[in-house]
BAFI-3210 file (N, C-alpha, C; in Angstrom, 3 decimals, decimal comma, padded with zeros to 6 digits):
// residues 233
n [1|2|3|4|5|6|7|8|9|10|11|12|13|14|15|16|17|18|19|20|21|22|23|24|25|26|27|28|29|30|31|32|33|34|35|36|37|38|39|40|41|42|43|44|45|46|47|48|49|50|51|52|53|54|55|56|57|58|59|60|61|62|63|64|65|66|67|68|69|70|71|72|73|74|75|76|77|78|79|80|81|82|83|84|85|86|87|88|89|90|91|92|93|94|95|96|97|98|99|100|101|102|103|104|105|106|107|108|109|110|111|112|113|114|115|116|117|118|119|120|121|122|123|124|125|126|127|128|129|130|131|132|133|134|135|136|137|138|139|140|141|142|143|144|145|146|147|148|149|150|151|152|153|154|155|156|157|158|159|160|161|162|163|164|165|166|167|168|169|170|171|172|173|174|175|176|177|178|179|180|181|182|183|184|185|186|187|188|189|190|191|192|193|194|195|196|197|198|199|200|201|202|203|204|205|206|207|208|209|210|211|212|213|214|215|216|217|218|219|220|221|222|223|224|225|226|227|228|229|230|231|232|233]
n.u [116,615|116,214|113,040|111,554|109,277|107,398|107,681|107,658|109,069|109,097|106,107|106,421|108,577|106,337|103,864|101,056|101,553|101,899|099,244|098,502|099,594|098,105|096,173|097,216|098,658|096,720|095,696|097,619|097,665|095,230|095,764|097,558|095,985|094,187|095,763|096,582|094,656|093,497|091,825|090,451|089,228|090,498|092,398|095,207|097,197|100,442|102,003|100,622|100,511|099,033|096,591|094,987|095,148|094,395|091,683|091,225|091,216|089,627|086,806|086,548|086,453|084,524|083,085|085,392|087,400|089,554|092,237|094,572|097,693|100,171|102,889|102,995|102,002|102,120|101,070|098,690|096,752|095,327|093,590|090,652|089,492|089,579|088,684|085,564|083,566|084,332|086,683|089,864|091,877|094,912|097,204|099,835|102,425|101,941|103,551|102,783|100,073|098,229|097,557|096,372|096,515|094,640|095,983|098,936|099,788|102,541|103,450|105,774|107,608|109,258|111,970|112,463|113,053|115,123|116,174|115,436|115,668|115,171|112,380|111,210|111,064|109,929|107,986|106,456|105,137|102,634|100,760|099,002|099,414|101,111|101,870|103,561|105,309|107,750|110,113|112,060|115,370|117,985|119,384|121,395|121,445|120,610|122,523|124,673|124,051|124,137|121,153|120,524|120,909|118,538|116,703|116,984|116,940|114,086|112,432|112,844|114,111|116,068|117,254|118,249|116,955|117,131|115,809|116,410|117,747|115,934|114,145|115,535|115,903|113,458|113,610|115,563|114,767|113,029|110,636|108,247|108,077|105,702|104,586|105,409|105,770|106,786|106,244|105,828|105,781|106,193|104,560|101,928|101,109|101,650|104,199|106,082|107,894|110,766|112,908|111,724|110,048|112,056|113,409|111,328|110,852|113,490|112,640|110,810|111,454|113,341|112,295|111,167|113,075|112,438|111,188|112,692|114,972|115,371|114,502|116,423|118,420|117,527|115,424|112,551|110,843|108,854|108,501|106,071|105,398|104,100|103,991|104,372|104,963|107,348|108,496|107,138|108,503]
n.v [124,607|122,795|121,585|119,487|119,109|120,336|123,135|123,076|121,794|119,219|118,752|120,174|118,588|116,443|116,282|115,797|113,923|111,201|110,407|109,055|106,418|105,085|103,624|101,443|100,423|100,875|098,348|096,270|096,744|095,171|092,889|091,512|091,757|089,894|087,369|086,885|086,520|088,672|090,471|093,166|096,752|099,183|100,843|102,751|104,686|105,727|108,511|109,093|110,914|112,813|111,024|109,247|106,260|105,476|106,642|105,020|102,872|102,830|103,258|100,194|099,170|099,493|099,257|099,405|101,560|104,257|106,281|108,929|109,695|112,393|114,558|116,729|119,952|120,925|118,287|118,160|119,560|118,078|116,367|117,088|116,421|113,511|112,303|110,580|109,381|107,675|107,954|109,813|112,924|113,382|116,149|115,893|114,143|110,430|109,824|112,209|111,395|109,332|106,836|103,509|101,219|098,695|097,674|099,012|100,769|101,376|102,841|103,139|104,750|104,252|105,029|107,610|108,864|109,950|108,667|106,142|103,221|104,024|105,010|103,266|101,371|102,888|103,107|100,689|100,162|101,266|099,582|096,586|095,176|095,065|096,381|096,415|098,597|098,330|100,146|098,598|100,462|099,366|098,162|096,039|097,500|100,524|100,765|100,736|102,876|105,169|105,283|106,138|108,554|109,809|108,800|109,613|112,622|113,170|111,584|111,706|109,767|108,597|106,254|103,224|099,987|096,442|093,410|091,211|093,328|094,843|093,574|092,243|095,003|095,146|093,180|094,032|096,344|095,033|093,490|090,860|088,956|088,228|087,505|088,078|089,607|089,909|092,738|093,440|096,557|097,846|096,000|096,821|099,174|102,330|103,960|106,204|108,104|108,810|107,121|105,034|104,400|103,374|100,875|099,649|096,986|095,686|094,818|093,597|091,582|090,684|089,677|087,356|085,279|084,965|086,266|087,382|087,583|089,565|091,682|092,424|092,291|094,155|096,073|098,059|096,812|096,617|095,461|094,344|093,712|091,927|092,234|091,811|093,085|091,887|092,602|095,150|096,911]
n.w [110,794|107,583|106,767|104,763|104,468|105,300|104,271|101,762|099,720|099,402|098,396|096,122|094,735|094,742|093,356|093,836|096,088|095,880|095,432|093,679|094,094|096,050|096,126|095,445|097,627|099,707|098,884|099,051|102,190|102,277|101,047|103,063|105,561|104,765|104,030|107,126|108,095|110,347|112,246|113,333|115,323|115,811|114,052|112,844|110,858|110,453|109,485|107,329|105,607|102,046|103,084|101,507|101,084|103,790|103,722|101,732|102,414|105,419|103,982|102,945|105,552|106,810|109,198|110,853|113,090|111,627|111,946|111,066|111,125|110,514|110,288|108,454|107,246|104,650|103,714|104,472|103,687|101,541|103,169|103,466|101,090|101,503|103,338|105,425|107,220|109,358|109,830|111,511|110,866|112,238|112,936|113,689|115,762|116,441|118,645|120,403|121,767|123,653|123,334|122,307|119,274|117,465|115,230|113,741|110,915|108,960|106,246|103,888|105,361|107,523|106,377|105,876|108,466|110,202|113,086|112,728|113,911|116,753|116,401|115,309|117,163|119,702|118,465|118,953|121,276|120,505|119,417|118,782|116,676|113,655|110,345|107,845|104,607|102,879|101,286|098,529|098,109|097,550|094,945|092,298|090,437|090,887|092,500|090,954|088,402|089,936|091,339|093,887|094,383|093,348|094,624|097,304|096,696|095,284|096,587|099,164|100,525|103,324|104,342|103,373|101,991|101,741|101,103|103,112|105,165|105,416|107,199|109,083|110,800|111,324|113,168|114,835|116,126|118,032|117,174|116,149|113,248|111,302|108,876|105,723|101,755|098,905|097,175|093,323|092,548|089,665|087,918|088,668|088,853|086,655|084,938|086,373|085,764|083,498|084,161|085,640|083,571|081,389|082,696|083,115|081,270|081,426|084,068|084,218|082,970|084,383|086,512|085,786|086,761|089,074|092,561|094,262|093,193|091,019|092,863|094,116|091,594|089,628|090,703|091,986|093,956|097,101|100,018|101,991|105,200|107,793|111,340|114,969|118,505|119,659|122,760|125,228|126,487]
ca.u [116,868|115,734|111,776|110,993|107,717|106,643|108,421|106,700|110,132|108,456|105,530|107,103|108,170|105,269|102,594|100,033|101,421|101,920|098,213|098,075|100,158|097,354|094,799|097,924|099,462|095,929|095,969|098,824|097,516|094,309|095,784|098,222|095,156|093,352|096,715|097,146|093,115|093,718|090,400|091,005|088,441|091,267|093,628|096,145|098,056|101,879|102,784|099,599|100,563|097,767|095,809|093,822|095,738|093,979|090,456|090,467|091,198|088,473|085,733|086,329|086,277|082,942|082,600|086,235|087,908|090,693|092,968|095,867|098,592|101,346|103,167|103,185|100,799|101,710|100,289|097,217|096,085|094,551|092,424|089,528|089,289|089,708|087,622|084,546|082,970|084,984|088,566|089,832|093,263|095,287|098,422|100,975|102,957|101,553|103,767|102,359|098,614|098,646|096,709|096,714|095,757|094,902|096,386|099,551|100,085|103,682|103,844|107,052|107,589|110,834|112,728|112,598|113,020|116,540|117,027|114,646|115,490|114,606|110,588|110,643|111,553|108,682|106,087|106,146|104,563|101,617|099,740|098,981|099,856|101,657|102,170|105,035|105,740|109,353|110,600|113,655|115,864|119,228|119,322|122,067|120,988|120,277|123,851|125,585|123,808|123,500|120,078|120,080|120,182|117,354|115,960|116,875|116,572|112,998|110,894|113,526|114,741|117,096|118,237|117,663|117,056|116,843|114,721|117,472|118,091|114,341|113,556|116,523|116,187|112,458|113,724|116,920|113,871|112,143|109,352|108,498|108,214|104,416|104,320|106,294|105,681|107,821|105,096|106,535|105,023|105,938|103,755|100,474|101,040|102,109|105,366|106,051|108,714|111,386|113,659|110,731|109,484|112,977|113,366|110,221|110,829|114,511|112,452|109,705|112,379|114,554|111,252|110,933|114,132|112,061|110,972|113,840|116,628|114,632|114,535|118,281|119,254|117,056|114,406|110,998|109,871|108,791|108,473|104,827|105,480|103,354|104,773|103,852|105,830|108,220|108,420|106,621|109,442]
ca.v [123,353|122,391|120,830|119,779|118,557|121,406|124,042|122,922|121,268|117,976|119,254|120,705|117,543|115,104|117,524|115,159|113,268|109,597|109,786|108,181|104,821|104,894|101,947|099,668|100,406|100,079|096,965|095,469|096,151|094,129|091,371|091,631|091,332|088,637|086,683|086,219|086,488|089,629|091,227|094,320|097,360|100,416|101,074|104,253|104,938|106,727|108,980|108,807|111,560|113,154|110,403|108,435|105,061|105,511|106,873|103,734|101,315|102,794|102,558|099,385|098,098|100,327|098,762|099,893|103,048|104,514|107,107|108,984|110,935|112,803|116,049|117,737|120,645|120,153|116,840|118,000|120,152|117,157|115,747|117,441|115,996|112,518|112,483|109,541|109,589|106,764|108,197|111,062|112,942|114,425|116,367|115,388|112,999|109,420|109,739|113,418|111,175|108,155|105,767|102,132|100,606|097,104|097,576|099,748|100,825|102,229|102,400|104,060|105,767|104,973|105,227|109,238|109,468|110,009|107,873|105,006|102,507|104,528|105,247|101,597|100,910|103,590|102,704|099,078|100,736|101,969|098,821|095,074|094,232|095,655|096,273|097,716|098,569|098,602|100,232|098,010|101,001|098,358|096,772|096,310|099,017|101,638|101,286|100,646|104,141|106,296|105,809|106,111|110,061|110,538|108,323|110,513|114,178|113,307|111,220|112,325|108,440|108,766|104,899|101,905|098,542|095,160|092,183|090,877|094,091|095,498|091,859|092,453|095,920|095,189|092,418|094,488|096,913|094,161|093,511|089,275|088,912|086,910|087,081|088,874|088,913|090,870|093,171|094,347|097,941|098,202|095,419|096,994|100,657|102,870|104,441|108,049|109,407|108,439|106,227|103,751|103,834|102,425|099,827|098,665|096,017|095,228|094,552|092,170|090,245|089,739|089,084|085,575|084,776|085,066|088,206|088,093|088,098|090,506|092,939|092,655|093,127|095,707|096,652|098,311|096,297|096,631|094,077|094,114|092,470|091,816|091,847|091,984|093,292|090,939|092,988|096,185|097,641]
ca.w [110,115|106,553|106,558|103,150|104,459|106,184|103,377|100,261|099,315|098,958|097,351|094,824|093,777|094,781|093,377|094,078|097,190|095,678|095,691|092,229|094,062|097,218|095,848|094,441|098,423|100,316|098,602|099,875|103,180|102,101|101,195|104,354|105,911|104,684|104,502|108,266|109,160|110,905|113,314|114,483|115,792|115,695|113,081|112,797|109,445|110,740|108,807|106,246|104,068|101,921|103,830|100,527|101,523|104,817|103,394|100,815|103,610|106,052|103,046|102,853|106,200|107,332|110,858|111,538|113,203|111,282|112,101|110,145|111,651|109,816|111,282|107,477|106,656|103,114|102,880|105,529|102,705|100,989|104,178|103,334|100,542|101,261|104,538|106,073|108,616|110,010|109,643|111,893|110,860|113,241|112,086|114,672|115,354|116,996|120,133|121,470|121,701|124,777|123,292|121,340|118,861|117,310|113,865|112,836|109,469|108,427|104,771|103,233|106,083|108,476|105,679|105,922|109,544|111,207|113,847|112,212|115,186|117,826|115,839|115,135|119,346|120,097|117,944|119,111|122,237|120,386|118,751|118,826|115,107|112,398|108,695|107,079|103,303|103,282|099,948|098,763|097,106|097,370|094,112|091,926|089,049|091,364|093,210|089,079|088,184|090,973|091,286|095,153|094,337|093,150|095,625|098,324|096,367|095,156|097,325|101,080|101,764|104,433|104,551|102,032|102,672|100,479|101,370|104,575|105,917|106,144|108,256|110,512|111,060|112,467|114,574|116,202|117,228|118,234|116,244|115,622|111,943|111,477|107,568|104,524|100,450|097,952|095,891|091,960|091,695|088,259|087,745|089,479|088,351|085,289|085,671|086,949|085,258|082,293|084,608|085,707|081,851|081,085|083,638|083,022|080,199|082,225|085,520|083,367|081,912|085,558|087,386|085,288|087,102|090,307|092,582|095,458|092,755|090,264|093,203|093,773|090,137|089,135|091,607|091,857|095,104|098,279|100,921|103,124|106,505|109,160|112,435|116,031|119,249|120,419|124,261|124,694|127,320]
c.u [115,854|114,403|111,455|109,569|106,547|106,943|108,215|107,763|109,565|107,016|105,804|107,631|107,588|104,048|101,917|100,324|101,302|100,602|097,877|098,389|099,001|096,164|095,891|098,512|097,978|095,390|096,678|098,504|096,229|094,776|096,509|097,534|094,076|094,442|096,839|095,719|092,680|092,373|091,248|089,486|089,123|092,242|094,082|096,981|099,234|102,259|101,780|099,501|098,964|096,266|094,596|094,150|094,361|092,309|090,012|090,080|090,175|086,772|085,714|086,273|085,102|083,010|083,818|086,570|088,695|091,250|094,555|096,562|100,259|101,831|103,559|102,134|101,063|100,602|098,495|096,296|095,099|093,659|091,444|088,912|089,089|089,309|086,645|084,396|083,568|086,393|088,509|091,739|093,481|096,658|099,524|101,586|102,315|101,645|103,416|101,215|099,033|096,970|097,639|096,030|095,934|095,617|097,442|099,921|101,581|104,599|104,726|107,370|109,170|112,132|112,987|112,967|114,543|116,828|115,514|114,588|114,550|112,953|110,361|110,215|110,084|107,738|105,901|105,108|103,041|100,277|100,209|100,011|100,171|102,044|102,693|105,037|107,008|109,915|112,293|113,970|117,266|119,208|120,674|122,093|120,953|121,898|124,867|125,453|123,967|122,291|119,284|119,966|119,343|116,068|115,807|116,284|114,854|111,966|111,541|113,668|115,885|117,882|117,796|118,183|117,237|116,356|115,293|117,325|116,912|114,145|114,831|116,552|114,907|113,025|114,888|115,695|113,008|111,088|109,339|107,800|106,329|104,704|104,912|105,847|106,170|106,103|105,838|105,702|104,829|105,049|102,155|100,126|101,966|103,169|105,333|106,901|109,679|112,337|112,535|110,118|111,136|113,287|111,987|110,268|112,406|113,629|110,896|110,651|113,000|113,187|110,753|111,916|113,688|111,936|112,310|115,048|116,299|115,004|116,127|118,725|118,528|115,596|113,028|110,131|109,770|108,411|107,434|105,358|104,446|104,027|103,788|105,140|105,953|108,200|107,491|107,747|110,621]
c.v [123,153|120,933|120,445|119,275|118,895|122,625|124,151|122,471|119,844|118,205|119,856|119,568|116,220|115,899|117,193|114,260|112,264|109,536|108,663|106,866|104,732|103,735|100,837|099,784|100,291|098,600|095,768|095,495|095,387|092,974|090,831|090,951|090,039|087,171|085,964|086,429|087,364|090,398|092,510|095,566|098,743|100,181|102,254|103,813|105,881|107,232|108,860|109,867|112,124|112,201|109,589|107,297|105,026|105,586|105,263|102,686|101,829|103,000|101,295|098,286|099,409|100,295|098,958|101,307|103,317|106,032|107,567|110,087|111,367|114,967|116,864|118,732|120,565|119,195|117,189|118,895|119,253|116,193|115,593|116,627|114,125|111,676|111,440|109,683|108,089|106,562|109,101|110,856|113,389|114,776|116,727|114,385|111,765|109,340|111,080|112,314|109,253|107,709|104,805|101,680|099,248|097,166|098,975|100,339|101,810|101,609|103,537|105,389|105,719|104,936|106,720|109,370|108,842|108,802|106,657|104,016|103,006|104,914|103,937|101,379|101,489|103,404|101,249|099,657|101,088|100,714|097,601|094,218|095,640|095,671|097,118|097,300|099,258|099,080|099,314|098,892|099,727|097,728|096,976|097,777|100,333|102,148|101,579|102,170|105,536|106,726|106,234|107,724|110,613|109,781|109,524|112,446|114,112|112,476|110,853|110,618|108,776|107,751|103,938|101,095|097,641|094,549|092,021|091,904|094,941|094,624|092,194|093,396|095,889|094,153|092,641|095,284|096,325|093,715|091,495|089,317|087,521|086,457|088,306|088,766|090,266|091,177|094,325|095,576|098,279|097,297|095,868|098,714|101,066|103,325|106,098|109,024|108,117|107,035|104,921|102,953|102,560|101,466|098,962|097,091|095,070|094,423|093,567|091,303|089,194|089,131|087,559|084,693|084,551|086,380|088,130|088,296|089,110|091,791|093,558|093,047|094,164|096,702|096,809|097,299|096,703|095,372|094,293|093,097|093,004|091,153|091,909|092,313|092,395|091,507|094,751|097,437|098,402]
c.w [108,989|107,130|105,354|103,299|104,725|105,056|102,269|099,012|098,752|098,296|096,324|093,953|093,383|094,413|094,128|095,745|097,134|096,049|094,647|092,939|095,483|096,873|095,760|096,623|099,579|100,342|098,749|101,015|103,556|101,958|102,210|105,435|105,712|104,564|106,124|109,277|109,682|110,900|113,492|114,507|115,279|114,610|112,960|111,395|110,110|109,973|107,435|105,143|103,271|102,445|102,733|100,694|102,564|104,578|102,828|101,744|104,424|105,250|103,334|103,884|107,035|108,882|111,374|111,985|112,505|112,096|111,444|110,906|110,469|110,076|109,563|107,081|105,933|102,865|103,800|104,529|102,155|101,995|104,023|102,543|099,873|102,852|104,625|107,012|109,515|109,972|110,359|111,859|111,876|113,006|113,288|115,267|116,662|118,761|121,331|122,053|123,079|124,554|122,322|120,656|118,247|116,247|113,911|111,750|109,592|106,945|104,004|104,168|106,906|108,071|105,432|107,516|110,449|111,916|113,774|113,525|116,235|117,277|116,013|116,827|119,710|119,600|118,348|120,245|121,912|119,579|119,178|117,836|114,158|111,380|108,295|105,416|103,588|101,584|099,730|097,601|096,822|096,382|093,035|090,702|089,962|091,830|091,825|088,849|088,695|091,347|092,690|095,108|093,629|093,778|096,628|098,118|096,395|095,987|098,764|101,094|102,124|104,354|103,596|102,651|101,208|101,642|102,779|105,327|106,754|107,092|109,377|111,054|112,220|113,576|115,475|116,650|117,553|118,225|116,106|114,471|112,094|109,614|107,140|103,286|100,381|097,333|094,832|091,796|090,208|087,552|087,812|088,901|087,232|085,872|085,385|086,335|084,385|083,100|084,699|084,345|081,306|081,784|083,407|082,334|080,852|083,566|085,113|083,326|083,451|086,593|086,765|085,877|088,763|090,908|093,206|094,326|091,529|091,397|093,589|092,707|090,052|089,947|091,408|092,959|095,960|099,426|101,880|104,166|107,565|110,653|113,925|117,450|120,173|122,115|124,055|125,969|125,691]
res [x|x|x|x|x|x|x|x|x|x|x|x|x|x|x|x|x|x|x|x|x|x|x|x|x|x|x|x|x|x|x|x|x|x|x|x|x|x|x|x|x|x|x|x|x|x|x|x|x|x|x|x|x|x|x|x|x|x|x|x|x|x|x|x|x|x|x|x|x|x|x|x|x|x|x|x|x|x|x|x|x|x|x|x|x|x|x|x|x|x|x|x|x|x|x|x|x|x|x|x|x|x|x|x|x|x|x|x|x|x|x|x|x|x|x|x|x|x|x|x|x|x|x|x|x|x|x|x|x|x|x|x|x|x|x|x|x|x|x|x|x|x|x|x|x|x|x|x|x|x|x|x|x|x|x|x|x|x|x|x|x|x|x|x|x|x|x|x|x|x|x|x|x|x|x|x|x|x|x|x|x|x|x|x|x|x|x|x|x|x|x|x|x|x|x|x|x|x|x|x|x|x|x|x|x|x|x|x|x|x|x|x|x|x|x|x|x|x|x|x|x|x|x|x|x|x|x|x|x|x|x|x|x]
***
């Protein structure tokens, strides 16, 4: 069966590993954090990818643990390099390891993975509190164009959400919703390639109209929520 994560399929066309978007996306789970007060001791990153999200965020909270798991040697290539003495990777996946922790992180992540419910269901099992970056591909421009294939060819999403459907999807796997905010990427970062350059000045203009109907017409959001597990059965 086709790996592109393990196969150098997705390296090939993430050279870098969305490290360039890892400060504007540790940032979101800063302010995540200071939004709803949020203590914690342990934190795990799912699915942490070349793992600089994870590095930035355990700089900056010193007196915490971190931990990053992600089952790609591609992306484990770049560890080394993005390493503290208060992070430890481990390149397999969350549920081989029987422990918990206080803080979840799953940022652009169960949007690549098959049977998405059933990760969501199982990772409730593994932490207190949680923070999701939910990419919203659903917007009208993307479905007008066809821009959902080159969602899926170049950066593997499996399923797309919009604003509604990410929030319902955590609370059928039973997740209780604490806090949410829409964040405009194209706002916070440069754009990556010729499509984002053109949208750019479209996705200024519809964002004066507000974010939730900006990310419907023409996109470029994601939705940060902070949740917590509704049952842990």
């Amino acid at each position: 069966m086709r790996d592109p994560y393990n196969d150098g399929t997705y390296l090939r066309c993430n050279r870098q590993w969305h490290q360039e978007d890892s400060p504007y996306k540790a940032g979101l789970v800063m302010e995540m954090v200071r939004r709803i007060g949020l203590n914690f001791r342990t934190c795990v990153d799912v699915g942490c990818g070349a793992g600089l999200v994870t590095s930035v965020l355990a700089k900056t909270f010193r007196e915490k643990q971190f931990y990053g798991f992600d089952i790609s040697k591609d992306a484990a290539r770049f560890w080394s390099g993005n390493s503290t003495d208060n992070l430890t990777y481990s390149m397999q996946s969350i549920f081989d390891v029987d422990e918990d922790f206080d803080l979840v992180l799953c940022l652009d992540v169960f949007e690549h993975v098959d049977d998405y419910v059933g990760f969501l269901r199982q990772l409730r099992r593994r932490g207190s509190k949680f923070i999701f970056n939910i990419p919203l591909d659903m917007s009208a421009v993307k479905l007008l164009t066809g821009g959902l294939r080159f969602v899926r060819e170049e950066v593997g999403h499996l399923h797309y959400f919009n604003a509604y459907t990410a929030v319902e999807t955590l609370k059928y796997a039973g997740y209780e919703i604490e806090d949410s905010f829409l964040s405009a990427k194209f706002r916070r970062t440069m754009p990556r390639n010729i499509r984002q350059a053109i949208m750019l000045a479209p996705r200024m203009l519809t964002s004066l109209l507000g974010d939730r109907l900006s990310a419907l017409l023409t996109g470029g959001y994601s939705l940060v929520v902070s949740a917590s597990s509704a049952a842990k059965g």
